[in-house]
N, C-alpha and C positions, 0 to 999 in steps of 0.2 A: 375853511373849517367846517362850514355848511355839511359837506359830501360826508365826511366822515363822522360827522355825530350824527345825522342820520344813518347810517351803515351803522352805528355801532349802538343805536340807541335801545334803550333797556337794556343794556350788558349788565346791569348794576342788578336789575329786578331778575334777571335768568340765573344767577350766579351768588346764590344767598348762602354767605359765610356766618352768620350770625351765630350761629350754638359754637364756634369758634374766637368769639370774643373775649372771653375771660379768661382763655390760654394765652390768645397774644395778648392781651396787656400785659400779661407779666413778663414776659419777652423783651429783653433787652431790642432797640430798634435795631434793625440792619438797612445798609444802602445799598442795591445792589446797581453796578454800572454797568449801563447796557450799550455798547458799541455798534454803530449803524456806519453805513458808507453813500447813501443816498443824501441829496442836501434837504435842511431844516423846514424847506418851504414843498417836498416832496408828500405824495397825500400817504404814504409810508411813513415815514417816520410820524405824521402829526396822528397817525391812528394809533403806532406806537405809544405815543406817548397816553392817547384815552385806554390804551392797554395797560400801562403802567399808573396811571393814575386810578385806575379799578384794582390793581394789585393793591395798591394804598389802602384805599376806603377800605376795602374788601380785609382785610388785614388790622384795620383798625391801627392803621400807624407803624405795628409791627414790623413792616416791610415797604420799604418807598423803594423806588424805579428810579435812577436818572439817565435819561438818553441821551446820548455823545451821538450828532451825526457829524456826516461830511469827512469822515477816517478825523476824527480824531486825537483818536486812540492807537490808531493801526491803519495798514492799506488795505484796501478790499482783498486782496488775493488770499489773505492771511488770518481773516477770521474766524475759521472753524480756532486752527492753533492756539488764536488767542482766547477764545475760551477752554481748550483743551487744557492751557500753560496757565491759567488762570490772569494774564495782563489784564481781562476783563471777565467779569460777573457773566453777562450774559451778551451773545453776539447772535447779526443776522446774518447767514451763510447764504452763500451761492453755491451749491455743491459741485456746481460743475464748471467752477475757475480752478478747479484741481481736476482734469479729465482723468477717469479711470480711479479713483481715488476712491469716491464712491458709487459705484457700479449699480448697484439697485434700484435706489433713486434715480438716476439716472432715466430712467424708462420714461419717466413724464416730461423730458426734455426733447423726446422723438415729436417731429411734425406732427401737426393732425390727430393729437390725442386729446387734446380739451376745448372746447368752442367756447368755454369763460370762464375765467378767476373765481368765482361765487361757487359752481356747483364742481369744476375742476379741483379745485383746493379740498372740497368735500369726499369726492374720491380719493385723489391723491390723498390727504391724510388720516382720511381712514383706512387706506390701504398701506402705508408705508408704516405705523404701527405696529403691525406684527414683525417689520427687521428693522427698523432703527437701533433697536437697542443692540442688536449686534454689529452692525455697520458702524453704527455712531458710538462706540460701546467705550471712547474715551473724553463723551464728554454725558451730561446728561440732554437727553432732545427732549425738546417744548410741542413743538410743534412745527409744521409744513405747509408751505402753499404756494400757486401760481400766480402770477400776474395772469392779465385779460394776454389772449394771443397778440404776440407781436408778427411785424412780417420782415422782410426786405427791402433796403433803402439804400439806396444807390447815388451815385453822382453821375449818371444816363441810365438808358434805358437799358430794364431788363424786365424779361416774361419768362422766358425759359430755362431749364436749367443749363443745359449750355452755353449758356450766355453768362456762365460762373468761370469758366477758362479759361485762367490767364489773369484773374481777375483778383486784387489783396482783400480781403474781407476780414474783417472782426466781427467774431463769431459771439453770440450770446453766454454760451455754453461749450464743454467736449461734445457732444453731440451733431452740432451744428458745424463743429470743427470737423471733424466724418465727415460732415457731409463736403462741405465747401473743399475738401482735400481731396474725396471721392469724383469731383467732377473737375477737377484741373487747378481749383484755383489754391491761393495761397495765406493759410490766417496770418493774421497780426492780432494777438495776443495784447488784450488791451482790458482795464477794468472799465465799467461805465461811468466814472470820473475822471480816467485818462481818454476816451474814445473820441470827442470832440479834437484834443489836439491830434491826434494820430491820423483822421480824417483830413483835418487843417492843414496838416504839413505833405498830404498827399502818401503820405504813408501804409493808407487804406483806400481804398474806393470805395467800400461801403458795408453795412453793417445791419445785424440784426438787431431790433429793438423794438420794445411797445411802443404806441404812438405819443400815450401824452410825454414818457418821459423825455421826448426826443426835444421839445423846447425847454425843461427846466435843465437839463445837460446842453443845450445851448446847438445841439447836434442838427435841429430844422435848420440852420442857419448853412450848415457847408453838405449837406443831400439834399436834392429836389425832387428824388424819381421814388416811386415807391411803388411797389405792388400790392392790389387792392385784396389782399388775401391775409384770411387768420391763420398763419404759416405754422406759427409754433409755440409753446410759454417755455417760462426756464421753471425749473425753481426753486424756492428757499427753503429755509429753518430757520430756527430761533433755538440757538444752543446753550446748553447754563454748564456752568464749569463745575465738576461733579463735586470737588471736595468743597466749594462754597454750600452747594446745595446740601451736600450730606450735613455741613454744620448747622444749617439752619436746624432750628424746632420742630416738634412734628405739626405742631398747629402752626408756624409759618414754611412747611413745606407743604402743610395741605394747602395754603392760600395761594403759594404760586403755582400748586396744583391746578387747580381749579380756573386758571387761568393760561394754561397748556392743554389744550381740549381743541377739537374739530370745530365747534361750534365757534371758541375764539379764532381760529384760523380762519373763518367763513367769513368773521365782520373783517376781519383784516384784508382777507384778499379783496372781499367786495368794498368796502373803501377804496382801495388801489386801483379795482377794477373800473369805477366810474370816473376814476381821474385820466385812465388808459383812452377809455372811449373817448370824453371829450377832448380828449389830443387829437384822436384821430378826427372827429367833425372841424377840428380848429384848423388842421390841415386842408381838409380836402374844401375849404371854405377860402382858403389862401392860396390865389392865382397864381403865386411862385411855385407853388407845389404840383407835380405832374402825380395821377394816379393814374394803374393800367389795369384795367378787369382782366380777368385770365380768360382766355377760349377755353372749352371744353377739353379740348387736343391739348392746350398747355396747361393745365390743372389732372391732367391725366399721368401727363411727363414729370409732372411735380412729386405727384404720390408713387411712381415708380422709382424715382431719384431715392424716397426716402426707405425704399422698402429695405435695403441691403442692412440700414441700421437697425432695426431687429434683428438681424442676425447677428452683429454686433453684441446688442444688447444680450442674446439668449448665450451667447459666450463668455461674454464680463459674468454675468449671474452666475452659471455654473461654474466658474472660477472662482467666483465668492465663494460657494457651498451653497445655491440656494436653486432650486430647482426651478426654472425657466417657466415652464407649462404649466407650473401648480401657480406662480406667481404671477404669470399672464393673465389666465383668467381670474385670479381673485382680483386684479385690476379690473378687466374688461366686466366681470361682475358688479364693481364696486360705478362704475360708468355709466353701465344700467340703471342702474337702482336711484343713482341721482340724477340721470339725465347729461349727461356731463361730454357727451361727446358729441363733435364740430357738429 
């Protein structure tokens, strides 16, 4: 709990709802239930939950958070739905366990675009702001963010992309699905509370993921090989189901306003993102675990492997309706500006 109340400390003092107090008292209370698929001891849901307990305070009551993790409520693949369909208040989405689904987001799941969760999230959601509301446009979106880079982990060795053919992998994302499909091998479609058995049962040979989660999914236990490289983030949202939202008050829709912001997405990823790293020093600190530095020549092969998914991507977008190049760079702008890439 350590990691995250410091990652999240002062939210209270940055976030002053006070000249909002005497609307919501009169406010009948509401509960809003927030559906997670990561488990209770994940530094995700515990930042969640100092997220919703600032909805609280901040709200003066008018508004309490309950967080459901571990599905539940629902299975991870199903969560945007389940807040679109109202099963639940508010859910944490993987947009890209629906590949193609949502195409523009999307973009921050390509390799090699964010070197950390902290200032990653901070692009990513200040850039993805100006289309949520059309992509997302049947539920209400909160907010967006990366985990710290994850890489590849295997059950032997691999450096190269070639060394992908032939090979079953559970892909993080549609993205990573491209890719793993582009160089021969073959997904297995798994969420990351199914991934450990599908691994187990030899189902998969190996899979994309951040490091710390790989021990609380139980996942360090059936891979040992892993590549010493920040490959790639997925990433998420945080979606509210529009017609709860619209019923709330305007002073308890300003409060959970005020708590779907960039700056909330930054303590959340950055929470997450220190729990990511110490996985990974946990790992490469345990003899079972094999780590492989890239050569120069197979870090070159890597970033050629991944180039063809822009192209990809600049086709899903205009197929959306959203002009590729204009939204390129207002990404690669928003990357600058915070520092955010590898």
């Amino acid at each position: 709990m350590g990691i995250v109340q410091n990652a999240l400390r002062g939210a209270a003092a940055s976030l002053v709802l006070g000249a909002l107090s005497p609307a919501l008292a009169a406010d009948a209370p509401v509960n809003l239930r927030f559906s997670m698929w990561v488990p209770p001891a994940h530094a995700l849901t515990l930042a969640t939950k100092v997220w919703a307990d600032d909805v609280a305070k901040q709200s003066g009551g008018a508004l309490s958070v309950t967080v459901y993790p571990s599905e539940q409520l629902g299975k991870a693949f199903d969560h945007y739905d389940m807040a679109r369909d109202g099963i639940v208040d508010i859910a944490y989405v993987n947009p890209g366990y629906q590949p193609g689904r949502f195409p523009v987001i999307a973009i921050g799941e390509i390799p090699f675009t964010f070197g950390d969760a902290a200032k990653g999230t901070q692009a990513l959601d200040t850039w993805y702001r100006a289309y949520a509301a059309k992509e997302m446009k049947d539920t209400h979106f909160c907010l967006a963010f990366v985990h710290d880079p994850g890489s590849l982990h295997t059950k032997r060795k691999i450096t190269t992309p070639a060394d992908l053919k032939g090979l079953k992998v559970r892909p993080a994302q549609g993205t990573i699905g491209q890719l793993v499909k582009q160089l021969g091998g073959t997904n297995v479609q798994a969420s990351a509370p199914e991934a450990r058995e599908v691994l187990d049962r030899g189902v998969a040979d190996a899979i994309t993921f951040p490091w710390g989660s790989l021990f609380i999914f139980g996942i360090d236990k059936v891979v040992k090989h892993h590549i010493d490289v920040a490959l790639y983030t997925t990433v998420f949202t945080f979606n509210v189901n529009t017609d709860k939202y619209n019923s709330l008050s305007p002073a308890q829709r300003a409060a959970l306003d005020s708590h779907c912001t960039t700056e909330w997405a930054v303590k959340l990823a950055a929470a997450w993102g220190e729990f990511e790293a110490a996985g990974r020093e946990k790992a490469r600190n345990d003899p079972s675990h094999h780590f492989y530095k890239l050569t120069s020549e197979e870090m070159a092969a890597w970033k050629d492997a991944v180039k063809p998914l822009q192209a990809n991507w600049t086709s899903a977008a205009q197929k959306a309706g959203v002009d590729p190049a204009e939204a390129r760079k207002a990404l690669d702008d928003d990357i600058a500006k915070f520092g955010a890439a590898p």
